[in-house]
C-alpha positions as CSV (number, residue, x, y, z in Angstrom):
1,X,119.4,103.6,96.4
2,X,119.5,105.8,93.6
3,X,117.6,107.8,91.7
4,X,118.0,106.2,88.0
5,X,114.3,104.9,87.2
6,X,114.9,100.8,86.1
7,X,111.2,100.7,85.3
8,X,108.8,103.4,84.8
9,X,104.8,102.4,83.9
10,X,102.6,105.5,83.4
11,X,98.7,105.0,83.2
12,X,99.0,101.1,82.0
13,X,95.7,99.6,80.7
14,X,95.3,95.6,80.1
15,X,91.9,94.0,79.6
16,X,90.9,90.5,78.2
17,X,87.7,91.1,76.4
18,X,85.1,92.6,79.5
19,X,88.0,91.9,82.1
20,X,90.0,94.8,82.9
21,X,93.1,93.3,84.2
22,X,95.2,96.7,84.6
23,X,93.2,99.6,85.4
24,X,95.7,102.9,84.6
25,X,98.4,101.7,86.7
26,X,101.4,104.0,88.1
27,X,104.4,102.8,89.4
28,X,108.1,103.7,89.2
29,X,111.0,101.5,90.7
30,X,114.4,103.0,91.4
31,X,117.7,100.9,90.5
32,X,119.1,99.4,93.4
33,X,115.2,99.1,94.8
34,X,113.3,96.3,96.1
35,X,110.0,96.7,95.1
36,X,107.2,94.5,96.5
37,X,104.0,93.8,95.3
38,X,101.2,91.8,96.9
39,X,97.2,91.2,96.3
40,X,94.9,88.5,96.0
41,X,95.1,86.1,93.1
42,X,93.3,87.5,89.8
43,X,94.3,90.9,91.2
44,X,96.4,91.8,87.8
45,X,100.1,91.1,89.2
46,X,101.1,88.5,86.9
47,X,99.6,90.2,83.8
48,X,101.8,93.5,84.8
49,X,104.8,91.3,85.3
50,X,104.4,89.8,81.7
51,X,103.7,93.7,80.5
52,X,106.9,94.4,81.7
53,X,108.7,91.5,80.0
54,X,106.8,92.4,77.0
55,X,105.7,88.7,76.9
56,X,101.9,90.8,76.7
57,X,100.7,93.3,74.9
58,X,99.1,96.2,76.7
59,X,96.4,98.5,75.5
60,X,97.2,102.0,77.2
61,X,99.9,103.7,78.5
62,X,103.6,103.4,78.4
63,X,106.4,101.3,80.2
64,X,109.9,102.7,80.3
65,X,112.7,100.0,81.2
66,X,116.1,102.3,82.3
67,X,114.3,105.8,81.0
68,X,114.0,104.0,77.2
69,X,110.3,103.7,75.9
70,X,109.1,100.0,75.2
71,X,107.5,99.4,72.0
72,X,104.4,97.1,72.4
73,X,105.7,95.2,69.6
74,X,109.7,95.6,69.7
75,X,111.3,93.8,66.7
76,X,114.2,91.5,67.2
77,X,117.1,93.8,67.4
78,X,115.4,95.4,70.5
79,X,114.4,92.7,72.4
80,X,118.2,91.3,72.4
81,X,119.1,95.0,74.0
82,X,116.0,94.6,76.7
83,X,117.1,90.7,77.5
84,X,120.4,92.8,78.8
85,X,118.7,94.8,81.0
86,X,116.1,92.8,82.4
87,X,115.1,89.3,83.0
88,X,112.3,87.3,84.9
89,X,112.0,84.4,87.6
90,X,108.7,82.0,87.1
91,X,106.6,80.9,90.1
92,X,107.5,77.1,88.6
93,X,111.1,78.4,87.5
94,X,111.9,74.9,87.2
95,X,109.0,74.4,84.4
96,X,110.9,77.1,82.3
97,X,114.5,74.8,82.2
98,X,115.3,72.1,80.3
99,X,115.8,68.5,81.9
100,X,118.0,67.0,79.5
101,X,120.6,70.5,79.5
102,X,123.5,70.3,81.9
103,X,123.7,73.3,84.1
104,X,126.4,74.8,82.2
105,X,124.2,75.0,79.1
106,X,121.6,76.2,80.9
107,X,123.9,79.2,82.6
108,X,125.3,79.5,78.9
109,X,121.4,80.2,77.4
110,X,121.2,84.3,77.8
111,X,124.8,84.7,76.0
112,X,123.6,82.7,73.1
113,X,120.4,84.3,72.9
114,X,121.8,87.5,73.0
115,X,125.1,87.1,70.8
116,X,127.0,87.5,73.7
117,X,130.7,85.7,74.8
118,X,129.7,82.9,77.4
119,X,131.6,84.8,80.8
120,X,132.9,81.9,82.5
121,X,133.7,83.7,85.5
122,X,130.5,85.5,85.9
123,X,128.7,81.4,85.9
124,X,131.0,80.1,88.3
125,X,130.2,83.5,90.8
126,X,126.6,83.0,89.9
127,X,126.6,79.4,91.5
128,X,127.9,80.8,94.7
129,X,126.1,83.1,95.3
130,X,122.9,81.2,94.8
131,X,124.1,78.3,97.0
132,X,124.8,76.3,94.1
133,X,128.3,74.2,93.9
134,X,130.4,74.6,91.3
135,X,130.7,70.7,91.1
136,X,126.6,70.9,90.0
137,X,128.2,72.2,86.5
138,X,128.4,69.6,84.7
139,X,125.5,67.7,86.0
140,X,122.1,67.3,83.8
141,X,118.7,69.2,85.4
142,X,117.3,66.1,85.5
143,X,119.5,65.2,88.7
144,X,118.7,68.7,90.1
145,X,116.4,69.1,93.2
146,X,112.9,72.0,92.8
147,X,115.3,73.6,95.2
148,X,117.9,73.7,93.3
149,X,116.3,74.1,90.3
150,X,114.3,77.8,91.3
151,X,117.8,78.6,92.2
152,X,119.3,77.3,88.9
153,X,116.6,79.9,87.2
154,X,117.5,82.7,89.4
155,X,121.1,82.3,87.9
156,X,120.3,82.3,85.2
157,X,118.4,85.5,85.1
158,X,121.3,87.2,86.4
159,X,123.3,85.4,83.6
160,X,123.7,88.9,82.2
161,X,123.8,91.4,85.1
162,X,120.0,92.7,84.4
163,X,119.5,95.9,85.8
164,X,115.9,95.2,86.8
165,X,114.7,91.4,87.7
166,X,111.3,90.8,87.8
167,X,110.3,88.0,90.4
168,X,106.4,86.5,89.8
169,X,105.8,84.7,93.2
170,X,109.0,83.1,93.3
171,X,108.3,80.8,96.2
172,X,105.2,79.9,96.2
173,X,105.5,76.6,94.1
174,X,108.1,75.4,96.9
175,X,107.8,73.3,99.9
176,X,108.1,75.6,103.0
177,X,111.4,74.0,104.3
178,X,112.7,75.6,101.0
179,X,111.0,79.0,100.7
180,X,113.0,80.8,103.0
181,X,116.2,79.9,101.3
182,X,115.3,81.1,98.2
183,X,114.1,84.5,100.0
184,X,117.6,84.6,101.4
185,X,119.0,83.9,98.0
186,X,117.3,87.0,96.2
187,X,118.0,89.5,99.4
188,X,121.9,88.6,99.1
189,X,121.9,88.6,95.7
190,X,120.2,92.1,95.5
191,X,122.3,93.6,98.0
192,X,125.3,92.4,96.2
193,X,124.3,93.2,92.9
194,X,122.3,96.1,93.1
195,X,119.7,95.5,90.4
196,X,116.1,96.5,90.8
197,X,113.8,94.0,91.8
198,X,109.8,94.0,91.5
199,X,109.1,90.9,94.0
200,X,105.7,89.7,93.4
201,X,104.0,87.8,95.6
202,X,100.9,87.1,98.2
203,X,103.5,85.1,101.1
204,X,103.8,89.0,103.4
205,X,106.5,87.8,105.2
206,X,109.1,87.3,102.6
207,X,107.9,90.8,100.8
208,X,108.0,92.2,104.9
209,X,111.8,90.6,104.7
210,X,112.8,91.9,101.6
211,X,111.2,95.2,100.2
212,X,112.0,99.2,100.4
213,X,108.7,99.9,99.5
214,X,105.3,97.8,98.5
215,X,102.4,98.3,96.4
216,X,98.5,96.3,97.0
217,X,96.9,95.9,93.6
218,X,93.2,95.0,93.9
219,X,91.0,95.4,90.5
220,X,93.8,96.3,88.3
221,X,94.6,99.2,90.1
222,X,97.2,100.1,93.1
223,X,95.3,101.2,95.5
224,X,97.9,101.4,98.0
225,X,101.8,102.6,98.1
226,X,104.3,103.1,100.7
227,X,107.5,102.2,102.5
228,X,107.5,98.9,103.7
229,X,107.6,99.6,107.1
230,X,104.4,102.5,106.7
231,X,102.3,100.2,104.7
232,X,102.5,97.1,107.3
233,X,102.6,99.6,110.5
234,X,99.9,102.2,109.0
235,X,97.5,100.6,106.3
236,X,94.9,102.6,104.8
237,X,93.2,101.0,102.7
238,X,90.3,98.5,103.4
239,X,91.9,95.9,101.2
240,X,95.5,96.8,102.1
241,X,94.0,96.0,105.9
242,X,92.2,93.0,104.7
243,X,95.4,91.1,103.3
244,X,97.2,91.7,106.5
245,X,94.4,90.6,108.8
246,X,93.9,87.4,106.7
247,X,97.7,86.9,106.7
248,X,98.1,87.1,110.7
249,X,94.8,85.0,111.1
250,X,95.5,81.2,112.3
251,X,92.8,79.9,111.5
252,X,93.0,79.4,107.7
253,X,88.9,78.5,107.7
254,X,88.6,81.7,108.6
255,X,90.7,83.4,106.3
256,X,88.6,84.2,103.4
257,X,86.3,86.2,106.2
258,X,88.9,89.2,105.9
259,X,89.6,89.9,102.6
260,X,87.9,92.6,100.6
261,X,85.4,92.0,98.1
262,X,84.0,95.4,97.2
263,X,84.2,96.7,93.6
264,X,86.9,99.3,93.2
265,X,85.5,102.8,92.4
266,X,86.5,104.1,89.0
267,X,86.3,107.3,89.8
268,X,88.5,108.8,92.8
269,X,92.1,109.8,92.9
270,X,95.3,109.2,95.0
271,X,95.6,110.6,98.7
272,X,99.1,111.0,100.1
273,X,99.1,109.8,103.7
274,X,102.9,110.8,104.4
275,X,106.0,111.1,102.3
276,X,106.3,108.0,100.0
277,X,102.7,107.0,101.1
278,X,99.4,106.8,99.1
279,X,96.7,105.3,98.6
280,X,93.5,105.5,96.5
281,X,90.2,107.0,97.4
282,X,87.1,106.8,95.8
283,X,84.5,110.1,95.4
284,X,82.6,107.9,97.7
285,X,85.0,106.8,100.1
């Protein structure tokens, strides 16, 4: 890993009238870094994913994408020079593609939007390496399989060799005989290309497969952060324990029994548990 920052958020603020989606969220991913970030639904993942993509406004703070500010409101110019350096996969990926394109137009999309040469080569290896054959080329999306379409949309997010890709529960909209092949296909595409990747998600096994280092959200906030291996070995948090328990229970009646339901207190601050390890107290905890 190294230590160029691909995304940077410092004291991030989102609300929706008297919901407070992002409470003064933190977080810095490294290039080459799998980042993984889990929590109940509501929880404020998917609002900092589309933060990050600029797809929402937020009201405080700032979000640095490869140590250059982003504007809340970047003009066109701008957002042609971010949509080179980072991209996004949908939880319905296969929502975001059109069924009449062939999948060469479809791979082709980024380098028109962007003014770019179409990079033959770079398609082709693209199809490979997400278990797509090259023969599919030609073929319309409307022929495609969801399988093969979530993998279609991961291509074409790397269309243009993003330094950070931002995955918003990737799998989750897949049958289960297909969700571990697309897990595989992000960890060997990651390891070959070395982008940064914020892997959202509630399925703990995949993030358990895949990440360096994870963060909880509950309320807006991150209330836990650590190594991967820390944070599912040592939890410290009551909600951070919560998700694992209800994650490892069988009995899915049950599972809604474990999770945390507390209000998250305002006022507190971060307590490092051990290098690369924190997690947030309140004055009361």
């Amino acid at each position: 890993m190294r230590d160029e920052q691909a995304l940077r958020l410092e004291h991030v603020s989102k609300a929706y009238g008297s919901v407070q989606a992002l409470d003064d969220v933190c977080l810095t991913i490294h290039q080459g870094e799998v980042y993984g970030l889990i929590g109940e639904s509501g929880c404020g993942k998917t609002t900092l994913a589309r933060c990050v993509m600029q797809l929402e406004t937020w009201d405080e703070g700032s979000i640095w994408i490869d140590g250059q500010p982003c504007s809340k409101k970047p003009n066109r110019t701008r957002r042609r020079e971010l949509a080179k350096k980072r991209a996004i996969v949908f939880q319905e990926g296969a929502a975001s593609l059109d069924r009449k394109s062939r999948v060469r137009e479809v791979l082709q999309e980024p380098f028109r939007i962007t003014g770019r040469p179409v990079d033959e080569a770079r398609l082709k290896a693209l199809l490979a390496r997400c278990r797509l054959d090259i023969s599919l080329m030609e073929r319309s999306c409307a022929t495609l399989s969801g399988g093969q379409l979530q993998r279609l949309a991961i291509a074409r997010a790397l269309a243009l060799e993003p330094d950070l890709l931002v995955a918003d529960e990737p799998i989750a909209s897949l049958d289960v005989s297909l969700q571990a092949q697309i897990v595989n296909v992000f960890k060997d595409l990651q390891e070959t290309e070395g982008f940064a990747l914020l892997l959202i998600g509630h399925d703990l096994d995949m993030i358990r497969f895949v990440a360096d280092r994870v963060g909880v959200m509950y309320g807006g906030r991150i209330v836990e952060q650590a190594r991967t291996e820390d944070l599912f070995g040592d939890p410290r948090h009551p909600h951070t324990k919560a998700l694992i328990a209800a994650a490892l229970h069988v009995d899915e009646a049950r599972r809604d029994d474990f999770l945390f339901e507390q209000p998250i207190e305002k006022d507190g601050a971060y307590e490092e548990v051990s290098l690369e390890h924190v997690v947030w107290k309140g004055k009361r905890s």
